[in-house]
Backbone of each chain as ProteinMPNN parsed JSONL, in Angstrom:
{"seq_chain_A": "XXXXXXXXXXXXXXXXXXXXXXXXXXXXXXXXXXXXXXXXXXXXXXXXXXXXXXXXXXXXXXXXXXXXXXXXXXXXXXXXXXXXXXXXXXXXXXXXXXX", "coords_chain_A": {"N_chain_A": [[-168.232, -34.212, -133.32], [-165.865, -34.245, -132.491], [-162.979, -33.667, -130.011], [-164.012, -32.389, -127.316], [-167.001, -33.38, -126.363], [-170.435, -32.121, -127.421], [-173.039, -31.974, -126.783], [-176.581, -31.311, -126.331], [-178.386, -31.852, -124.016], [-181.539, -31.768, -122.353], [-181.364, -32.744, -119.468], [-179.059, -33.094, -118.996], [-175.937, -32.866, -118.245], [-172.554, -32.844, -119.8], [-169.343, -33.428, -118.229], [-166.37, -31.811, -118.558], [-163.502, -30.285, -119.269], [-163.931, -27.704, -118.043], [-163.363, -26.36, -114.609], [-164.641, -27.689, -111.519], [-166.478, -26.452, -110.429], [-167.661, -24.811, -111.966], [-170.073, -27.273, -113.647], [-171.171, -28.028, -111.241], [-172.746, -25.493, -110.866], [-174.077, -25.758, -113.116], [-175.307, -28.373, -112.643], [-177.148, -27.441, -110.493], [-178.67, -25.128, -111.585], [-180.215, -26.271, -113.393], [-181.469, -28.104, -111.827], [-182.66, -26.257, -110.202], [-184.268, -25.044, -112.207], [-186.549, -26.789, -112.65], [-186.405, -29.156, -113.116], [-186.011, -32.887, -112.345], [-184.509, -34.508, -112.248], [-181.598, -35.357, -112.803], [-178.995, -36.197, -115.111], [-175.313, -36.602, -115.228], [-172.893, -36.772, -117.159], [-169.492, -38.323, -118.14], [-166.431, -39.136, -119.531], [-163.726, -40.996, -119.718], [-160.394, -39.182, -118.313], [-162.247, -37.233, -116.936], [-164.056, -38.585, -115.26], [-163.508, -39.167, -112.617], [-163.968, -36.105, -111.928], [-166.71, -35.757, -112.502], [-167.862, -37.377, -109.996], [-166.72, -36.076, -108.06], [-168.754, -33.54, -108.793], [-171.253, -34.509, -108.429], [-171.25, -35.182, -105.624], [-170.02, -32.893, -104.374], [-173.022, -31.288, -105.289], [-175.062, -32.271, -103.425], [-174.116, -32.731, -101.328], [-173.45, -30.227, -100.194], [-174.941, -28.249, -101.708], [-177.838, -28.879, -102.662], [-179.588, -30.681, -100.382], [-181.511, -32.095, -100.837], [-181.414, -34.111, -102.913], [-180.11, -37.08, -104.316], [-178.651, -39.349, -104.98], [-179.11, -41.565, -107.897], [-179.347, -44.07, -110.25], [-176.617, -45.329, -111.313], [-174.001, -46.07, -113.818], [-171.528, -47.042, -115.332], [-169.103, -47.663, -118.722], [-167.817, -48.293, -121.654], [-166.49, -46.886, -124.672], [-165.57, -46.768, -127.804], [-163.225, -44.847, -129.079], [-161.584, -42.622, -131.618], [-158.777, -42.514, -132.574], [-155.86, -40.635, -133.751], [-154.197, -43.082, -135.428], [-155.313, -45.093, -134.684], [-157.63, -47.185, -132.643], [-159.313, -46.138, -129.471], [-159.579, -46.963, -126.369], [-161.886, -45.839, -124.048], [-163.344, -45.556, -121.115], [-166.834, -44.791, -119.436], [-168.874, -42.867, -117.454], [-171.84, -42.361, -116.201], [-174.373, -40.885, -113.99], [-176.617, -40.363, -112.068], [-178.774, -38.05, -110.655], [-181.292, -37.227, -108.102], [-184.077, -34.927, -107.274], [-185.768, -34.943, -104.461], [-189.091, -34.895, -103.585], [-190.372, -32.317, -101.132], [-191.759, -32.405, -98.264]], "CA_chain_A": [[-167.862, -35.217, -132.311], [-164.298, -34.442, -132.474], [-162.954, -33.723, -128.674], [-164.811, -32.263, -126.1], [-168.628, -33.737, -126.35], [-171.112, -30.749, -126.685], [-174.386, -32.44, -126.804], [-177.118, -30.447, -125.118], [-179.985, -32.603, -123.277], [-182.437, -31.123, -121.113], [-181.662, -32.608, -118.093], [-177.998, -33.686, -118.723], [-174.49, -32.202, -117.838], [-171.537, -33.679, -119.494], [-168.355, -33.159, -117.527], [-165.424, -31.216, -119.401], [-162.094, -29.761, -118.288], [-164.022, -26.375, -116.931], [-163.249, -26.454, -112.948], [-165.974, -28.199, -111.187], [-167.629, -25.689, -109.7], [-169.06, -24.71, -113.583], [-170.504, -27.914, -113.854], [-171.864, -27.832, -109.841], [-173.41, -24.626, -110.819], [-175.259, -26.178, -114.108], [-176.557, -28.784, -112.243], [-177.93, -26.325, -109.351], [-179.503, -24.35, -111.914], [-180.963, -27.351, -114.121], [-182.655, -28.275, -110.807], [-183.721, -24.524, -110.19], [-185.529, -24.66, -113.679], [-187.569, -27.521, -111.919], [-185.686, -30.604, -113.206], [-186.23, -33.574, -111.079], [-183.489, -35.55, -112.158], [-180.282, -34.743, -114.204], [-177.872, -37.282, -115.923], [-173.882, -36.39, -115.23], [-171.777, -38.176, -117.75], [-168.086, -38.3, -118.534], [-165.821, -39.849, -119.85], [-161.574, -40.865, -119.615], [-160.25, -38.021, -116.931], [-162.9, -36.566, -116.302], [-164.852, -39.605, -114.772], [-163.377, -38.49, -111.398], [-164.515, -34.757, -111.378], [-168.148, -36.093, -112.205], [-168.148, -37.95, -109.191], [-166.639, -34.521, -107.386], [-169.882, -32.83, -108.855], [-172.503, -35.257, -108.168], [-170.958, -35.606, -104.348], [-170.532, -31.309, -104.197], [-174.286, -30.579, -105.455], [-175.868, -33.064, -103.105], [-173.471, -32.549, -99.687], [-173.675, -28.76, -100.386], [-176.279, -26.899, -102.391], [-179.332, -29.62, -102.775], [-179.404, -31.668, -99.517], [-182.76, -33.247, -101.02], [-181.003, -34.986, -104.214], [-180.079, -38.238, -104.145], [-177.538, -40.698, -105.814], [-179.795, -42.574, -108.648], [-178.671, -45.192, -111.213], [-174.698, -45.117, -111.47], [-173.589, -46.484, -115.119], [-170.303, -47.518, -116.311], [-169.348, -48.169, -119.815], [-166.683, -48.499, -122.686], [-166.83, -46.275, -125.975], [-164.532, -47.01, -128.659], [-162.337, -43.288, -129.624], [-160.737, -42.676, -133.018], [-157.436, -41.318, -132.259], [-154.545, -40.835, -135.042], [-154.153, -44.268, -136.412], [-155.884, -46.318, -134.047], [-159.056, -46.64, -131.805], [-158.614, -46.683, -127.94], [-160.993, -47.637, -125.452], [-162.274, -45.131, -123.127], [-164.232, -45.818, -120.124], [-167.723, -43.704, -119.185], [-169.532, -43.298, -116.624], [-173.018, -41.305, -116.164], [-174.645, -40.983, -112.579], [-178.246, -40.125, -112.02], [-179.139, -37.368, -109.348], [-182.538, -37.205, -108.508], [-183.865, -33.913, -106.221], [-186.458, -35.832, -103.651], [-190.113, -33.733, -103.207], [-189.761, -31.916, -99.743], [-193.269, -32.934, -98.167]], "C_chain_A": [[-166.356, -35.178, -132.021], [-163.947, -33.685, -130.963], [-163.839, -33.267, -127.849], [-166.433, -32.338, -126.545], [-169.359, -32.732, -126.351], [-172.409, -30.914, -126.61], [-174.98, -31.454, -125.614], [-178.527, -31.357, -124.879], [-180.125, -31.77, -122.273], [-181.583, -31.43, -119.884], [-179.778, -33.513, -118.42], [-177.05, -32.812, -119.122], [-173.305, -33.154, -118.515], [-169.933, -32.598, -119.003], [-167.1, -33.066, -118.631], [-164.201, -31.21, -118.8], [-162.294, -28.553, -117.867], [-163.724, -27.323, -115.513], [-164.667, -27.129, -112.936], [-167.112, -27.563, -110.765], [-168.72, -25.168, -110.87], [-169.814, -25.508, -113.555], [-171.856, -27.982, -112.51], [-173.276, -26.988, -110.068], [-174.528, -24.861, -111.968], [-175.802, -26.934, -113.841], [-177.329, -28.232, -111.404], [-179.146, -25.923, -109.941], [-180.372, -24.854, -112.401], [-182.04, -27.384, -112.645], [-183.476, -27.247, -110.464], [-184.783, -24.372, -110.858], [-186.355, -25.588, -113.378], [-187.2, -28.985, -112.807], [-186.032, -31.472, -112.135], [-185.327, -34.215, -111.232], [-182.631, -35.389, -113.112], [-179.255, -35.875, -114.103], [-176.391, -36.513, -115.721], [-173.006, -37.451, -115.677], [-170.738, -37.17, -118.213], [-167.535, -39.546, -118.651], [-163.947, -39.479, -119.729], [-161.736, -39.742, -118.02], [-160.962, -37.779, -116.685], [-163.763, -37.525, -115.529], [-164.768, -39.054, -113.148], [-163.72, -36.976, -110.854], [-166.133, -34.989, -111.733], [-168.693, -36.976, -110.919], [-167.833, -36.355, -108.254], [-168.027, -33.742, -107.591], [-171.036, -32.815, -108.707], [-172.408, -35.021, -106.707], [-171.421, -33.765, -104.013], [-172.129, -31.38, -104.167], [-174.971, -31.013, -104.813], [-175.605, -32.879, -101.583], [-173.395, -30.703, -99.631], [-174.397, -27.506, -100.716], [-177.636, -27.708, -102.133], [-179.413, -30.873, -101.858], [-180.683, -32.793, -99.997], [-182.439, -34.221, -102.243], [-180.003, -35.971, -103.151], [-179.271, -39.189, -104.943], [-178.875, -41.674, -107.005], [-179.14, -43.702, -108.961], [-177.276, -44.438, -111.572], [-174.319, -46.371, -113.027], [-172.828, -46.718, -115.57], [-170.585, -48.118, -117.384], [-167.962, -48.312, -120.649], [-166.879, -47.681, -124.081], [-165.305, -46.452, -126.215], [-164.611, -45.111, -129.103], [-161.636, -43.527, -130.453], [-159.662, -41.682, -132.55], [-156.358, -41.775, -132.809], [-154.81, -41.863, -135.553], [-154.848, -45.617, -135.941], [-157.243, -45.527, -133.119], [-158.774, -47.059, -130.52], [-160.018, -46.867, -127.089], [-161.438, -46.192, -124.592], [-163.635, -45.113, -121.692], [-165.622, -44.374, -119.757], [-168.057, -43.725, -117.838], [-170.865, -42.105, -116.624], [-174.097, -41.785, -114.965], [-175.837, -39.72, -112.293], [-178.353, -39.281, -110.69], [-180.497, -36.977, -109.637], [-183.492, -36.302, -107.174], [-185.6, -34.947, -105.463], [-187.695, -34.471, -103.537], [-189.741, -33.71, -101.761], [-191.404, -31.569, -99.509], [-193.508, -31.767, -97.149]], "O_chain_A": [[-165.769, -36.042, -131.369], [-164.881, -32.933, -130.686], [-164.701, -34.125, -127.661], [-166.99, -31.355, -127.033], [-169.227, -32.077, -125.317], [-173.049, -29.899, -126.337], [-174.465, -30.994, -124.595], [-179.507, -31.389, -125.623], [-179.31, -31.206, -121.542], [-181.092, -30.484, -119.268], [-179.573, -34.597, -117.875], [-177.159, -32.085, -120.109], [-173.033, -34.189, -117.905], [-169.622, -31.461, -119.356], [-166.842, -33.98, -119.414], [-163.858, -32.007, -117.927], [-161.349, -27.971, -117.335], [-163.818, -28.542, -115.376], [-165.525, -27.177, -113.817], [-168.29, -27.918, -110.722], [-169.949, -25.098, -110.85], [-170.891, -24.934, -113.398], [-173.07, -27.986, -112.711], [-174.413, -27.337, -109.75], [-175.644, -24.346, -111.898], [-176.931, -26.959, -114.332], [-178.497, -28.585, -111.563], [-180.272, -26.071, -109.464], [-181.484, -24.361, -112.211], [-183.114, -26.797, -112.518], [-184.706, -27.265, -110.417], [-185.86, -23.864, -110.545], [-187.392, -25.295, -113.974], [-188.118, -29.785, -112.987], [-186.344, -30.987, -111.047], [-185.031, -34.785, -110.182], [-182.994, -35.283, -114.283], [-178.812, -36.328, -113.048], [-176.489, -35.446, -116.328], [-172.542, -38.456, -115.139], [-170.798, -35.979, -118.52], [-167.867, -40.63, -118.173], [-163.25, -38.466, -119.683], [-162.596, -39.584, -117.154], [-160.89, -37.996, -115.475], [-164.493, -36.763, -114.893], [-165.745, -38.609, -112.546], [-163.749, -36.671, -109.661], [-166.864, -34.236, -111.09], [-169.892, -37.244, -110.854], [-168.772, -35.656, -107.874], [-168.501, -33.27, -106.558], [-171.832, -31.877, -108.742], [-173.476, -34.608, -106.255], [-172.508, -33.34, -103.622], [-172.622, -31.531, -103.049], [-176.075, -30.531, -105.063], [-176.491, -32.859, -100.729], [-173.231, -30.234, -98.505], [-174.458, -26.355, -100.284], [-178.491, -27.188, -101.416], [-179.332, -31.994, -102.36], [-180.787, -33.965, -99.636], [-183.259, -35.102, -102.502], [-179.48, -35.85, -102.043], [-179.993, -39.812, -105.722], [-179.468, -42.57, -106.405], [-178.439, -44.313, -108.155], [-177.039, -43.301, -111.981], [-174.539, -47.57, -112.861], [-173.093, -46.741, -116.772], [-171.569, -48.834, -117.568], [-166.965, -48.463, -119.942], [-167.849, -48.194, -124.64], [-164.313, -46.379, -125.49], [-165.581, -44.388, -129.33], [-160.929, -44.531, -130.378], [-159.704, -40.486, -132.262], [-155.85, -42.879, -132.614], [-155.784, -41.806, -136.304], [-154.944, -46.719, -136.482], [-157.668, -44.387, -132.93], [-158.142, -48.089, -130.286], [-161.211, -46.863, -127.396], [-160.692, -45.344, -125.081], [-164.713, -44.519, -121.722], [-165.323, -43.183, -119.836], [-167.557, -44.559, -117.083], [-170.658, -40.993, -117.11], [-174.599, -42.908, -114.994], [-175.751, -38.493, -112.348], [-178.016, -39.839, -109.646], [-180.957, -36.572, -110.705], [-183.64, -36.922, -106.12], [-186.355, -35.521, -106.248], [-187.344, -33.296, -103.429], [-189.089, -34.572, -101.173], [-192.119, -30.827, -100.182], [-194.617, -31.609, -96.64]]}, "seq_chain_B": "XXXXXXXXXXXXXXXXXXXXXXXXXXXXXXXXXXXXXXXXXXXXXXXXXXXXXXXXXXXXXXXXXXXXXXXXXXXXXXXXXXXXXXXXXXXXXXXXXXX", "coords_chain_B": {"N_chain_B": [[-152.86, -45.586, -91.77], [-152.225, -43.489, -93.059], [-151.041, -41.728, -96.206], [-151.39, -43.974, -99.177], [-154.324, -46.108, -98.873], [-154.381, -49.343, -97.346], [-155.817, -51.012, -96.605], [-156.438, -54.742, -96.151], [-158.959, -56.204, -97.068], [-160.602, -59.212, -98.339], [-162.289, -59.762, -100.466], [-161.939, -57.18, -101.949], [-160.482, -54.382, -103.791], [-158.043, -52.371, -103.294], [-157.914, -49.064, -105.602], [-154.839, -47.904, -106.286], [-151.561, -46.549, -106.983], [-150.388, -47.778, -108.79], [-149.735, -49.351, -112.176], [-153.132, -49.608, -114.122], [-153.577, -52.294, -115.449], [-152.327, -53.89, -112.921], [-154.325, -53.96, -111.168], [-156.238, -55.26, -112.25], [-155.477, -57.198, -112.48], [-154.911, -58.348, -109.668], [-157.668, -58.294, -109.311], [-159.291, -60.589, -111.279], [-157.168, -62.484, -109.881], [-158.57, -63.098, -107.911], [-161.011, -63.507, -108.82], [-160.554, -65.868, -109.665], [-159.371, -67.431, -107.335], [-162.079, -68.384, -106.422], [-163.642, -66.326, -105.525], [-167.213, -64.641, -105.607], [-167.619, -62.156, -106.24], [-166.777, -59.332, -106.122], [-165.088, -56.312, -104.674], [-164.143, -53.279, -105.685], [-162.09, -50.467, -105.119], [-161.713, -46.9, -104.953], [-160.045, -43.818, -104.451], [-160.386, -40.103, -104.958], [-158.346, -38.803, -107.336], [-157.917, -41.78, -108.144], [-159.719, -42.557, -109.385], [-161.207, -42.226, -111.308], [-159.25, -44.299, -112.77], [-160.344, -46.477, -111.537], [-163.283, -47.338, -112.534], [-162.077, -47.834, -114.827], [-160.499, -50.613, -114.251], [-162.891, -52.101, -113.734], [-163.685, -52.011, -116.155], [-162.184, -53.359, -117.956], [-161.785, -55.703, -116.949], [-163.977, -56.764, -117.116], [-164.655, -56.961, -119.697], [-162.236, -57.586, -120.849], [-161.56, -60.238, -119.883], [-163.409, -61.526, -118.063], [-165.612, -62.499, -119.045], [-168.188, -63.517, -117.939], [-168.417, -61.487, -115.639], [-170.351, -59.224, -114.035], [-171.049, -55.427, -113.857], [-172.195, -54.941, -110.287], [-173.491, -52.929, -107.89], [-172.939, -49.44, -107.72], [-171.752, -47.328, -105.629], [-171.083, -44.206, -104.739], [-169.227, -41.717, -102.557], [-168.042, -39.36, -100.045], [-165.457, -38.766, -98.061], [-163.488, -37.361, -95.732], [-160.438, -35.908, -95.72], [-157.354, -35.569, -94.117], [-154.919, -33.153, -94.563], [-151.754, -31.765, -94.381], [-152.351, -28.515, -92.437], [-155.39, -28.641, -93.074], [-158.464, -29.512, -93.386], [-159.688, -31.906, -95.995], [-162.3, -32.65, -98.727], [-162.421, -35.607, -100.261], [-163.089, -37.169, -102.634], [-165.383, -40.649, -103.238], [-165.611, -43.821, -104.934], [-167.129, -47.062, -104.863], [-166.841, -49.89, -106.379], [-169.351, -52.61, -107.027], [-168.302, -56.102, -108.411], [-169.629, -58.969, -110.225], [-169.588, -61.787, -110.699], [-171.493, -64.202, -112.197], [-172.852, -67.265, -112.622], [-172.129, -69.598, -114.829], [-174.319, -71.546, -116.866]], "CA_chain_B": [[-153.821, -44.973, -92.498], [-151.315, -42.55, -93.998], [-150.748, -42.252, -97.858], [-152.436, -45.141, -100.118], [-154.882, -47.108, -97.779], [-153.412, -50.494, -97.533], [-156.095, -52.417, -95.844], [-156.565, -55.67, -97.315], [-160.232, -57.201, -97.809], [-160.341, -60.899, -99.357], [-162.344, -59.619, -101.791], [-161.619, -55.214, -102.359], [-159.152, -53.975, -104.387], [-158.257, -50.92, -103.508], [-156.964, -48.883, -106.572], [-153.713, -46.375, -106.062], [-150.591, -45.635, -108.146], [-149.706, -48.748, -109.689], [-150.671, -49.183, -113.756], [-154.575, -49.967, -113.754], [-153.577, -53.963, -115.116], [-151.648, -54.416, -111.924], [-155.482, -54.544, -110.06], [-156.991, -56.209, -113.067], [-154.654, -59.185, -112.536], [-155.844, -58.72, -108.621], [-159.038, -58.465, -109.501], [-159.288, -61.215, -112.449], [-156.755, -63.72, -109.62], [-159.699, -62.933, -106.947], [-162.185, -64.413, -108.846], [-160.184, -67.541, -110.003], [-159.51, -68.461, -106.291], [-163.554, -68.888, -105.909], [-164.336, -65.235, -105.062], [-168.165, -64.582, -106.742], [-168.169, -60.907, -105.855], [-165.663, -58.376, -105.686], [-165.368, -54.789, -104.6], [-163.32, -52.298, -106.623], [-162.447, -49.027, -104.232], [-160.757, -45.753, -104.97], [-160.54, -42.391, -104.064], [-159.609, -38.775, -105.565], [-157.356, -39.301, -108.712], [-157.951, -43.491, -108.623], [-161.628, -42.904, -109.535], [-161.081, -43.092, -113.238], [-158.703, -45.877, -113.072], [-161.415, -47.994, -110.656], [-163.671, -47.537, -113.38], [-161.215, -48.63, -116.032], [-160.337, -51.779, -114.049], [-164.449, -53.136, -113.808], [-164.346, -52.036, -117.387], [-161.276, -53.93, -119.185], [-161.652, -57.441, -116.423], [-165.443, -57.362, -118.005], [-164.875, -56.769, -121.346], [-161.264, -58.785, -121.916], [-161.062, -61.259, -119.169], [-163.721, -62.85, -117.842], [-166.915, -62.167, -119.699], [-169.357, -63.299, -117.015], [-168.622, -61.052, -115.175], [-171.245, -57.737, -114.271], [-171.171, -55.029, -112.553], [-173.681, -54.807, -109.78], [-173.752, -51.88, -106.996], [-171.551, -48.714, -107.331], [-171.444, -46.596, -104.738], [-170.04, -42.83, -104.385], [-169.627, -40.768, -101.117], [-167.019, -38.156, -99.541], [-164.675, -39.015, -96.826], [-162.366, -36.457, -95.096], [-159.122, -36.025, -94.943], [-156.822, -34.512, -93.249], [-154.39, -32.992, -94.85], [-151.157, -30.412, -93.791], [-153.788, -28.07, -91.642], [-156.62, -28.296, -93.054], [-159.379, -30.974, -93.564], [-160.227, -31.838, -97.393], [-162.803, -33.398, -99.247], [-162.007, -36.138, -101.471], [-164.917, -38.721, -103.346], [-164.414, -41.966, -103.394], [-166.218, -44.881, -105.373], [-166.949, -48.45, -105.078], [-167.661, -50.838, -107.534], [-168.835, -54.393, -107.188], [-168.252, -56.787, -109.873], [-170.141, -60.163, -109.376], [-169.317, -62.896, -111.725], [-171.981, -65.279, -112.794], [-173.041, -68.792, -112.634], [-172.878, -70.088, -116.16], [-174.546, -73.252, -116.435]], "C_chain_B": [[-152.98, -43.595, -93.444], [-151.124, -42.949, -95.687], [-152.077, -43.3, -98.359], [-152.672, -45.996, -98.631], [-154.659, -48.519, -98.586], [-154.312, -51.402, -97.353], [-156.81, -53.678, -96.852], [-157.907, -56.745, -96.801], [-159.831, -58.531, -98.536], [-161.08, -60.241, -100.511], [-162.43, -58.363, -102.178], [-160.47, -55.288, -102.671], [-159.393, -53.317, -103.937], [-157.463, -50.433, -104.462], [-155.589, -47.484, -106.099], [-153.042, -45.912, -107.354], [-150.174, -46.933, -108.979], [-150.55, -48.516, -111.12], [-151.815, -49.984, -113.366], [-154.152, -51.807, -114.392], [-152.992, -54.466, -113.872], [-153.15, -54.599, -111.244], [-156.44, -54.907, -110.926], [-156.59, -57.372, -112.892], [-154.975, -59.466, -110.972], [-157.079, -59.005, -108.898], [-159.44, -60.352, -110.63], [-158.419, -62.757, -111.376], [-157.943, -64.01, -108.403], [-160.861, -64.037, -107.081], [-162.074, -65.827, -109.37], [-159.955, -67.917, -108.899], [-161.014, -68.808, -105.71], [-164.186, -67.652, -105.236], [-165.661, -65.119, -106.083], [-168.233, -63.02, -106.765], [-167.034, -60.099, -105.17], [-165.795, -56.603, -105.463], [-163.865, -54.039, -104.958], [-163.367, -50.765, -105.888], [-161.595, -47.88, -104.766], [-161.407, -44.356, -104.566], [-160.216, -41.269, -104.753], [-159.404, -39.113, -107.213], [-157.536, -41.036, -109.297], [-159.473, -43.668, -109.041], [-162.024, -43.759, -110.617], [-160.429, -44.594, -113.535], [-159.514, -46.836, -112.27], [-162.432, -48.111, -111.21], [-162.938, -48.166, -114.803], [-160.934, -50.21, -115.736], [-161.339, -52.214, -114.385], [-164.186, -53.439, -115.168], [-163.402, -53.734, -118.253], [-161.773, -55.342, -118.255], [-163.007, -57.921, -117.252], [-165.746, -57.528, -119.661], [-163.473, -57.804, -121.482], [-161.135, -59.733, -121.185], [-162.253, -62.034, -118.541], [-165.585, -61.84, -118.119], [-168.578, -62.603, -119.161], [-169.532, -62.655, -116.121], [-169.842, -59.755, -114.841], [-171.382, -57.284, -113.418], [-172.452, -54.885, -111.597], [-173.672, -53.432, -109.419], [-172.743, -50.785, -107.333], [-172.109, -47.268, -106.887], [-170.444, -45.508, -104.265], [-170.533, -42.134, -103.148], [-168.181, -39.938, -101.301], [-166.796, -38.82, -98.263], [-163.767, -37.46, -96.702], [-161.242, -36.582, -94.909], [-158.045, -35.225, -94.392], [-155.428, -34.21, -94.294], [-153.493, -31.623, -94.744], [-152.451, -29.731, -92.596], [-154.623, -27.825, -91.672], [-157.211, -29.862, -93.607], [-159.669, -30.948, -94.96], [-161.116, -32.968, -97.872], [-162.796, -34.427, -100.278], [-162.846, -37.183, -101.764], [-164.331, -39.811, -103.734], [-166.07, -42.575, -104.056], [-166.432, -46.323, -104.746], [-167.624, -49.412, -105.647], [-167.926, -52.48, -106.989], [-168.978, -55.081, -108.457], [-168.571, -58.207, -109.382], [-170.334, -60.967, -111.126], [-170.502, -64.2, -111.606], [-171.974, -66.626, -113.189], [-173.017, -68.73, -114.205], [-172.842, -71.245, -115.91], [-174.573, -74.116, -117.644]], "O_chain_B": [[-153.438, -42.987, -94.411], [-151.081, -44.057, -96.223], [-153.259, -43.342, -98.016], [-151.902, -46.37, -97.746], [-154.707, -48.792, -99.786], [-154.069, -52.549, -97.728], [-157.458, -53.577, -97.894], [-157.76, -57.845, -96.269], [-158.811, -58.715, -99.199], [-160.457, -60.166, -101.571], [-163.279, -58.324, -103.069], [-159.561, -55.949, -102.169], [-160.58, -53.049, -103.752], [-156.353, -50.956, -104.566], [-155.775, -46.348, -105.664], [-153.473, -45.284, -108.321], [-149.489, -46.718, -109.979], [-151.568, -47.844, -111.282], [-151.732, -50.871, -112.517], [-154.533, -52.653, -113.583], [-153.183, -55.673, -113.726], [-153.161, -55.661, -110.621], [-157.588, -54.919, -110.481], [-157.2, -58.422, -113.096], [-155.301, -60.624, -110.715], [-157.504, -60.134, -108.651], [-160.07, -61.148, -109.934], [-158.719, -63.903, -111.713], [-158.138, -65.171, -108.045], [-161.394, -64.858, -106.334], [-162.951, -66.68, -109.512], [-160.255, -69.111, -108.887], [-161.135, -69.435, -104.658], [-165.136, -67.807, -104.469], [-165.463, -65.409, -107.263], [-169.137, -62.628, -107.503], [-166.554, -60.201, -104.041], [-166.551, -55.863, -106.093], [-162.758, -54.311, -104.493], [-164.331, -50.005, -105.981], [-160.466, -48.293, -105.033], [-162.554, -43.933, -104.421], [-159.335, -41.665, -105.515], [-160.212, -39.571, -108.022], [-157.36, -41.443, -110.446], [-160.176, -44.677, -109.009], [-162.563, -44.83, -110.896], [-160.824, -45.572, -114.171], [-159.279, -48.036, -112.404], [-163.065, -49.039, -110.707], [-163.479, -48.913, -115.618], [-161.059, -51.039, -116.637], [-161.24, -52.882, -115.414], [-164.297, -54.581, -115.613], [-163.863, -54.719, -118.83], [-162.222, -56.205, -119.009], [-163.166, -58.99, -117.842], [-166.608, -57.98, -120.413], [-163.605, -58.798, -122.195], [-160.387, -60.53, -121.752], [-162.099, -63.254, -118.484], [-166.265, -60.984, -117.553], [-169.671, -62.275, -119.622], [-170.574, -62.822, -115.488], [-170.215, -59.339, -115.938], [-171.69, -57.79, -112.339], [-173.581, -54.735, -112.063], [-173.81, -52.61, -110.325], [-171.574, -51.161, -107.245], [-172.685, -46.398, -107.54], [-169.39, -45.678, -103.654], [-171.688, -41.968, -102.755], [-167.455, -39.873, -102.293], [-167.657, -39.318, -97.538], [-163.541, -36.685, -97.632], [-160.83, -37.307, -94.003], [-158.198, -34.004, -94.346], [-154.937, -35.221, -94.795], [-154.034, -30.531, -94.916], [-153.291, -30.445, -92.048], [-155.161, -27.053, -90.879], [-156.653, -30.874, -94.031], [-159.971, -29.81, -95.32], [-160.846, -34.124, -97.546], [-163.249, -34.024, -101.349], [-163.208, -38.016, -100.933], [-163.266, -40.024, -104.313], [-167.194, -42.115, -103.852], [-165.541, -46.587, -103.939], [-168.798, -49.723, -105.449], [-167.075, -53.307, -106.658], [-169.665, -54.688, -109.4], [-168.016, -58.682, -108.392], [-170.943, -60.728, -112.169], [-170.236, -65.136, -110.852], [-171.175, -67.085, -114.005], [-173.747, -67.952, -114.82], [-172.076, -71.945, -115.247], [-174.723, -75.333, -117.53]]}, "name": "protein", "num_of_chains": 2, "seq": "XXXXXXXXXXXXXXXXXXXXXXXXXXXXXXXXXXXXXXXXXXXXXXXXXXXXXXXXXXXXXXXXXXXXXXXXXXXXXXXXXXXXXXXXXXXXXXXXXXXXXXXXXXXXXXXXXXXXXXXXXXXXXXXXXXXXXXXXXXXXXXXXXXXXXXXXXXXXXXXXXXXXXXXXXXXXXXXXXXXXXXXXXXXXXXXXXXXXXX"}
C-alpha cells in the first residue's frame, strides 16, 4: 500500500501519474474484453486526470458509454509523522447496448 | 470571459488559484446566509481542489451537509491558435434539514 495503489479489479482503472492516454487506452480495452461498466478511481492529483479519462473515452473512442455514479470521498494517508487527508473520487462509466 | 471565469452565481463557487479554504469559507458563508444548495465548479487544474472543498466543508464544517449531483463534461477553449479541451466538474452540496 505504500505510494502508487496497484490493486487489480476486473472492471476498475485506478488513475496514476502515467499520461492519460495509458489509462484511456485501459479503459477502451476493458470495454473491448466486453466489460459493461468500469470504475475510474483516484485519488489527491490525480482526481483531475480521471475526470480527463472518463470525458476522453466517452467524447472520443466509446460514444455509447455514459457518465454513471460519480463518488467523492476522504481517505486518511500515513505520511512521515503524521496522517493527511486526501480526497478520492471514483466515476462509473457504463458502455450503453447499441440496439 | 478571459483567464479565471468570474461570473458570480448566488449560490456557485467557482474554484481557481486561491488556497482551497478561501472557497470553503465561500462555500461554508453561502450556506449560513440561508443558501440550502450550493454548486461547487471548476475546470482543468481546479478539479482536485473542487473536490477537496465539498470534502473538508462536509467533513469539518458543517456536518449536514451532502453531496448530491456531480456532474463532469468538456468545454472548449480557445487558446493562442488552437482550440483545447479542458473537463470541468460540478458539485452540488445540499445541506439538510435537521429537525
Amino acid at each position: 500500500m505504500t505510494g502508487e495503489q496497484k490493486k487489480k479489479d476486473n472492471n476498475t482503472v485506478f488513475i496514476g501519474k502515467k499520461p492519460s492516454m495509458a489509462y484511456v487506452l485501459a479503459v477502451v480495452t476493458q470495454f473491448g474484453d466486453g466489460q459493461s461498466e468500469i470504475r475510474i478511481k483516484a485519488r489527491g492529483r490525480a482526481i483531475g486526470k480521471a475526470v480527463d479519462v472518463a470525458e476522453i473515452v466517452r467524447n472520443r473512442f466509446i460514444q455509447t458509454a455514459m457518465v454513471g455514479e460519480i463518488i467523492i470521498g476522504t481517505e486518511e494517508v500515513a505520511a512521515e509523522n503524521e496522517k493527511i487527508n486526501v480526497s478520492t473520487i471514483d466515476i462509473q462509466l457504463k458502455k450503453q447496448e447499441t440496439k
